[in-house]
DSSP file (Angstrom, degrees, kcal/mol; ACC not computed):
  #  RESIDUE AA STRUCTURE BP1 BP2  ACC     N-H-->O    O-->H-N    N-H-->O    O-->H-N    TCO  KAPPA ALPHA  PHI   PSI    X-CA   Y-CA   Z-CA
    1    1 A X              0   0    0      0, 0.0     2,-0.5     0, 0.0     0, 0.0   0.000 360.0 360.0 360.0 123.5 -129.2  -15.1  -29.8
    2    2 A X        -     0   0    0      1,-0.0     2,-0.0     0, 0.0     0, 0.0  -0.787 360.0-116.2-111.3 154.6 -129.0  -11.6  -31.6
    3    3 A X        -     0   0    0     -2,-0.5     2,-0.4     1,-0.1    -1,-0.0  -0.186  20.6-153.1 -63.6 154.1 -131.1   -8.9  -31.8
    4    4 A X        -     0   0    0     -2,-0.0     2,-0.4     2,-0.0    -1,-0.1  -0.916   8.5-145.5-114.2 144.8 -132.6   -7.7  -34.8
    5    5 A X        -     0   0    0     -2,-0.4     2,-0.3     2,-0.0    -2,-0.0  -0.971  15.9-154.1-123.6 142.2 -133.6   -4.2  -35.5
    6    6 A X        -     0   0    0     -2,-0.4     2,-0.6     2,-0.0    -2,-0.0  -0.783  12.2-170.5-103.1 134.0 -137.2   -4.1  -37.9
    7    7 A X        -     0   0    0     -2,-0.3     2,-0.4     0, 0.0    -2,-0.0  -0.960  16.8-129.8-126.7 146.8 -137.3   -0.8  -39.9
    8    8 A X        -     0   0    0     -2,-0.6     3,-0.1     4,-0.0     5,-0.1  -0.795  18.7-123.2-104.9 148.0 -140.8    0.1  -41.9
    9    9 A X    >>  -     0   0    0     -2,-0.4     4,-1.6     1,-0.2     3,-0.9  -0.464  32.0-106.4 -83.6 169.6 -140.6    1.1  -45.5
   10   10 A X  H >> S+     0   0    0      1,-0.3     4,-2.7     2,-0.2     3,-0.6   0.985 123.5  57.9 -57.5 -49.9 -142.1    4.3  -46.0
   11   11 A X  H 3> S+     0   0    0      1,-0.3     4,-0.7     2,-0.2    -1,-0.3   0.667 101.8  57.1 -64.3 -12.8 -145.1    2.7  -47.6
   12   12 A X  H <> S+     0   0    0     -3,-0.9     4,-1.9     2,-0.1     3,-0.5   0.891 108.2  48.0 -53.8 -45.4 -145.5    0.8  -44.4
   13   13 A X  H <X S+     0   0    0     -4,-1.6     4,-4.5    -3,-0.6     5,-0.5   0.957 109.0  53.5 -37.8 -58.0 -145.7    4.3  -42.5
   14   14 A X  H  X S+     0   0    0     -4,-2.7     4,-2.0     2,-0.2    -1,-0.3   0.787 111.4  39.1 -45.7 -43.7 -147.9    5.3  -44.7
   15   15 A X  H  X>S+     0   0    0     -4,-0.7     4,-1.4    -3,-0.5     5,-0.6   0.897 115.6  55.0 -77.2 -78.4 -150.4    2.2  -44.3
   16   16 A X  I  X>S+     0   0    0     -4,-1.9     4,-6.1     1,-0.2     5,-0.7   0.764 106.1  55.8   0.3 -68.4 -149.6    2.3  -40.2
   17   17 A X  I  X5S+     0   0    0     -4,-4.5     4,-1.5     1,-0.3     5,-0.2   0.997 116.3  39.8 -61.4 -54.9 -150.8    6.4  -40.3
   18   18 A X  I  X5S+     0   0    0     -4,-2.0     4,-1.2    -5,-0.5    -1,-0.3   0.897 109.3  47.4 -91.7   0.8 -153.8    5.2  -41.7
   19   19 A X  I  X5S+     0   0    0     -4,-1.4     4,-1.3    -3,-0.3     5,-0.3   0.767 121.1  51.2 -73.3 -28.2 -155.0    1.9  -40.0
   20   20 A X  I  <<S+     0   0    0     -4,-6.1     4,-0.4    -5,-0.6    -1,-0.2   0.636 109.1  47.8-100.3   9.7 -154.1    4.3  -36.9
   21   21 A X  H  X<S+     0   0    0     -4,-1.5     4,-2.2    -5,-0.7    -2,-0.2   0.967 115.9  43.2 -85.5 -51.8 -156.3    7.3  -38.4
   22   22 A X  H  X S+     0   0    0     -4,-1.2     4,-1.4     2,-0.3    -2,-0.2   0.521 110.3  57.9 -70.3 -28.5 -159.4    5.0  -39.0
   23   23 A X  H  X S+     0   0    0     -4,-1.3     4,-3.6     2,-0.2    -1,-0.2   0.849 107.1  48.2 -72.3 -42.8 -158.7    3.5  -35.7
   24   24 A X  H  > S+     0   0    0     -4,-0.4     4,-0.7    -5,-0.3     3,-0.4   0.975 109.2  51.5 -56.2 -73.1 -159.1    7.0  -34.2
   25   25 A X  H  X S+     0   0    0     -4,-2.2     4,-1.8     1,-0.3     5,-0.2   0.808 108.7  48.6 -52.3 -46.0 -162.0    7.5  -35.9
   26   26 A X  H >X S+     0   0    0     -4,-1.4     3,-0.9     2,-0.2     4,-0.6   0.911 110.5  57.4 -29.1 -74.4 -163.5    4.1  -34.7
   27   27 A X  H >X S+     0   0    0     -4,-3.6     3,-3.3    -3,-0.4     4,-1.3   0.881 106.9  43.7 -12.6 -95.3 -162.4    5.2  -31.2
   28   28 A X  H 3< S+     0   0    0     -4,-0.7    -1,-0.2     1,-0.3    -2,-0.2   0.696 113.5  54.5 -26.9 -35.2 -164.4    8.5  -31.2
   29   29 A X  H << S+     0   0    0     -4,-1.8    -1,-0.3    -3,-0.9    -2,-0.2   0.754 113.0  40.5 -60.2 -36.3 -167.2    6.6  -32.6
   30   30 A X  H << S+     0   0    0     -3,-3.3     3,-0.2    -4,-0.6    -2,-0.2   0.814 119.2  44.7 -89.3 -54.2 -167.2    4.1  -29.9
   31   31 A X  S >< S+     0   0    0     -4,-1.3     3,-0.9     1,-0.2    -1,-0.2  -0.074  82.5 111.5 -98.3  13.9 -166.6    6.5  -27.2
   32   32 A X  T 3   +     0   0    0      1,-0.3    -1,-0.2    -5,-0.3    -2,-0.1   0.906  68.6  58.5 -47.3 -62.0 -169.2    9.4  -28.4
   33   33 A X  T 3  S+     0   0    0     -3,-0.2     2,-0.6    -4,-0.1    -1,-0.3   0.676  96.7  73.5 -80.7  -8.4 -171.7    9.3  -25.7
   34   34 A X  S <  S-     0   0    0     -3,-0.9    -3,-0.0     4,-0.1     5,-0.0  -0.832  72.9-131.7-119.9 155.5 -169.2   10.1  -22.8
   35   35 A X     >  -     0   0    0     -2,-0.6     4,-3.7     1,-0.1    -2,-0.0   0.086  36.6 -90.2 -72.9 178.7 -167.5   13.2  -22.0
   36   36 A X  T  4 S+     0   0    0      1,-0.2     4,-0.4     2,-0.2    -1,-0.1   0.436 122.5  48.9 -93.1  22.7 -163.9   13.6  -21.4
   37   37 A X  T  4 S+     0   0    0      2,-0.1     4,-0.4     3,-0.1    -1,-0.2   0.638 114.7  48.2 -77.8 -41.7 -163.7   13.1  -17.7
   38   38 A X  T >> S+     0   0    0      1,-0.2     3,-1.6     2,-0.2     4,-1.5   0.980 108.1  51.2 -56.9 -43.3 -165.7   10.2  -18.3
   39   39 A X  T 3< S+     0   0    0     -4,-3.7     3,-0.3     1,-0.3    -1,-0.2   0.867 111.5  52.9 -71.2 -21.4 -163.3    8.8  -21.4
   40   40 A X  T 34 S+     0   0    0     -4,-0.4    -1,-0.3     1,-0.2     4,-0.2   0.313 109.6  51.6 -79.5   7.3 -160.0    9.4  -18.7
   41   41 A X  T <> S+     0   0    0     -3,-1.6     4,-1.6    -4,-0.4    -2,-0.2   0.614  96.8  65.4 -86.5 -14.4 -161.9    7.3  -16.2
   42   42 A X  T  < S+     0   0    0     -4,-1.5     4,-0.3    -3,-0.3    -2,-0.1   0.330  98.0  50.3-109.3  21.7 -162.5    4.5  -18.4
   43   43 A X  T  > S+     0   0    0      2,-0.1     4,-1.8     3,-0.1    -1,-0.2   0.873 109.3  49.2 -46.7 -86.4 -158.7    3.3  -19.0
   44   44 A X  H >> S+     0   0    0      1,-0.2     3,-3.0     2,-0.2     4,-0.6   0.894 110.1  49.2 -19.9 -97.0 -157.9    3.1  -15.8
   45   45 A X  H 3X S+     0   0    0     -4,-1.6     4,-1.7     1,-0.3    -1,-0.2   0.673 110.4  54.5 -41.0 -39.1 -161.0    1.1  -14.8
   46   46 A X  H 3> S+     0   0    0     -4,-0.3     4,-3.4     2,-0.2    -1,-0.3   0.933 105.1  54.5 -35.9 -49.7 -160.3   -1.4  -17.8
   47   47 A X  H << S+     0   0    0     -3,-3.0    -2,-0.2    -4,-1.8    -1,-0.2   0.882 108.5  47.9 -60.0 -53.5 -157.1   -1.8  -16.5
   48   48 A X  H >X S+     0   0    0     -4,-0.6     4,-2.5     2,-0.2     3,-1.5   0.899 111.3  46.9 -26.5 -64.8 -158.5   -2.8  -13.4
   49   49 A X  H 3X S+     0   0    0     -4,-1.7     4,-2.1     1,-0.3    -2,-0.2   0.870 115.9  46.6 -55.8 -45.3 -160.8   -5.0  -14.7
   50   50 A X  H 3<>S+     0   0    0     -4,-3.4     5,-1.5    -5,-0.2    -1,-0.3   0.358 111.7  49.3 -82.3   7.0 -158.0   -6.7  -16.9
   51   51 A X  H X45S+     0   0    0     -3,-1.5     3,-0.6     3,-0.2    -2,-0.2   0.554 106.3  61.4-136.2 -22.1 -155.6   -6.9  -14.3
   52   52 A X  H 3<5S+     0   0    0     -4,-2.5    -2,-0.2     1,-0.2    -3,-0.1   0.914 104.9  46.0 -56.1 -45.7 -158.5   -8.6  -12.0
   53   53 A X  T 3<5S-     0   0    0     -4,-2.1    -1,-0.2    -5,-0.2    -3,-0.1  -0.124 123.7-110.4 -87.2  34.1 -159.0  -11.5  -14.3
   54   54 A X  T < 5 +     0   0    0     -3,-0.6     2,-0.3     1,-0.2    -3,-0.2   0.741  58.8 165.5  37.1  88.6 -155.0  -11.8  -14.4
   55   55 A X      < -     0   0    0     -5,-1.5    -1,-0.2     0, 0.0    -2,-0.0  -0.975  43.7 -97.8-118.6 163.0 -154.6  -10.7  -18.0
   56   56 A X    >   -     0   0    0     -2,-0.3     3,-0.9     1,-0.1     2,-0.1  -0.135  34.8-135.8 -66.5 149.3 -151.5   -9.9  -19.2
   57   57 A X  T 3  S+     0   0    0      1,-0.2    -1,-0.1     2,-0.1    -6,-0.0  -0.360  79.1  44.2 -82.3 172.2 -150.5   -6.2  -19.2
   58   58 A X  T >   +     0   0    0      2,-0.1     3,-0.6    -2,-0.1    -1,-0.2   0.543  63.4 132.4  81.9  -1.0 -148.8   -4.8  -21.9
   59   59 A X  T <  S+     0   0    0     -3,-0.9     2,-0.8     1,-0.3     3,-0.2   0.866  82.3  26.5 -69.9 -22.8 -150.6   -6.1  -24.8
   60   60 A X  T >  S+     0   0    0      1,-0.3     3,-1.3     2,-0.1    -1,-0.3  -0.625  70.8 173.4-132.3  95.2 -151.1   -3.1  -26.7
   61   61 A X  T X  S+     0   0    0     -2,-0.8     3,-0.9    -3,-0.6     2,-0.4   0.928  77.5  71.1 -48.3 -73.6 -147.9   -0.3  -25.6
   62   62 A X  T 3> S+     0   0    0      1,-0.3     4,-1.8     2,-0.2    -1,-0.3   0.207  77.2  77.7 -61.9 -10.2 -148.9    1.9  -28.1
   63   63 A X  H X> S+     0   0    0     -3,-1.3     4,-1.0    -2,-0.4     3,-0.8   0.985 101.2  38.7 -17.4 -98.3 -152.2    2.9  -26.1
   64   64 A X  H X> S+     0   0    0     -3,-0.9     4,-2.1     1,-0.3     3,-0.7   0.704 107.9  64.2 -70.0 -33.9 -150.3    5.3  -23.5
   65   65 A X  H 3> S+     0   0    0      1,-0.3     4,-3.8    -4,-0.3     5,-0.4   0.931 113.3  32.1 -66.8 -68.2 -148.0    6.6  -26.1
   66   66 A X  H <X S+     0   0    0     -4,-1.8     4,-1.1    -3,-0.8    -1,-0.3   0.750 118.3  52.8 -67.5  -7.6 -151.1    8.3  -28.0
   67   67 A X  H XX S+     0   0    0     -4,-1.0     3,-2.7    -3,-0.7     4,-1.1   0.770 110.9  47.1 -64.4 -78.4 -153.0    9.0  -24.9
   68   68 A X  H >< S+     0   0    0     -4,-2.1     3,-4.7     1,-0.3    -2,-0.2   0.709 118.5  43.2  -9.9 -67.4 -149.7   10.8  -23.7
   69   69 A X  H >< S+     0   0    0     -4,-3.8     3,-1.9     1,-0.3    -1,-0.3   0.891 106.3  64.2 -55.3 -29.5 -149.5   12.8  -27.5
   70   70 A X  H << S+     0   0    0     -3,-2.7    -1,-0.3    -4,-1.1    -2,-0.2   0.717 112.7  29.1 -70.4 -16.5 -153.1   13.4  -27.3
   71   71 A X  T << S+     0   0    0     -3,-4.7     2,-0.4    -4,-1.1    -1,-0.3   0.066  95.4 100.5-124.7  30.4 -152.7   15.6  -24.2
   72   72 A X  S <  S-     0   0    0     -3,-1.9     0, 0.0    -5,-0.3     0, 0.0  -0.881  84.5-102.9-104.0 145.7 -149.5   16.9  -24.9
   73   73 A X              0   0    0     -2,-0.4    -1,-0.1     1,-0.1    -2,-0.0  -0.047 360.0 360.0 -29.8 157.8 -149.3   21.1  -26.7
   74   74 A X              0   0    0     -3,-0.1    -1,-0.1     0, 0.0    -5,-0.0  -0.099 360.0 360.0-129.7 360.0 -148.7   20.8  -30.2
């Protein structure tokens, strides 16, 4: 088998940056009523939760990546 490499046209970026801006906003929305020690416990405990009822990990990578940027300097 060979690999394939997928490249996004700009006008895919472009839609991407905003399904994942509107996702943010969703996020915040969702997550409103708890503070931010509470919203960095409540990963973790999903994970738990998901990893009790054997689901697979990994479904959605791009989770830690914006956690990560989100506490990283800019």
């Amino acid at each position: 088998m060979r690999p394939h490499a997928v490249h996004l046209t700009d006008h895919a970026r472009e839609v991407l940056e905003s399904i994942q801006s509107e996702a943010d906003a969703l996020e915040s929305e969702i997550l409103a009523p708890l503070d931010e020690t509470e919203r960095n416990l409540l990963l973790p405990l999903l994970h738990r939760i998901a990893a009790h009822a054997d689901l697979p990990a990994g479904i959605h990578p791009g989770l830690q990546r914006r956690r990560r940027a989100r506490r990283e300097p800019r």
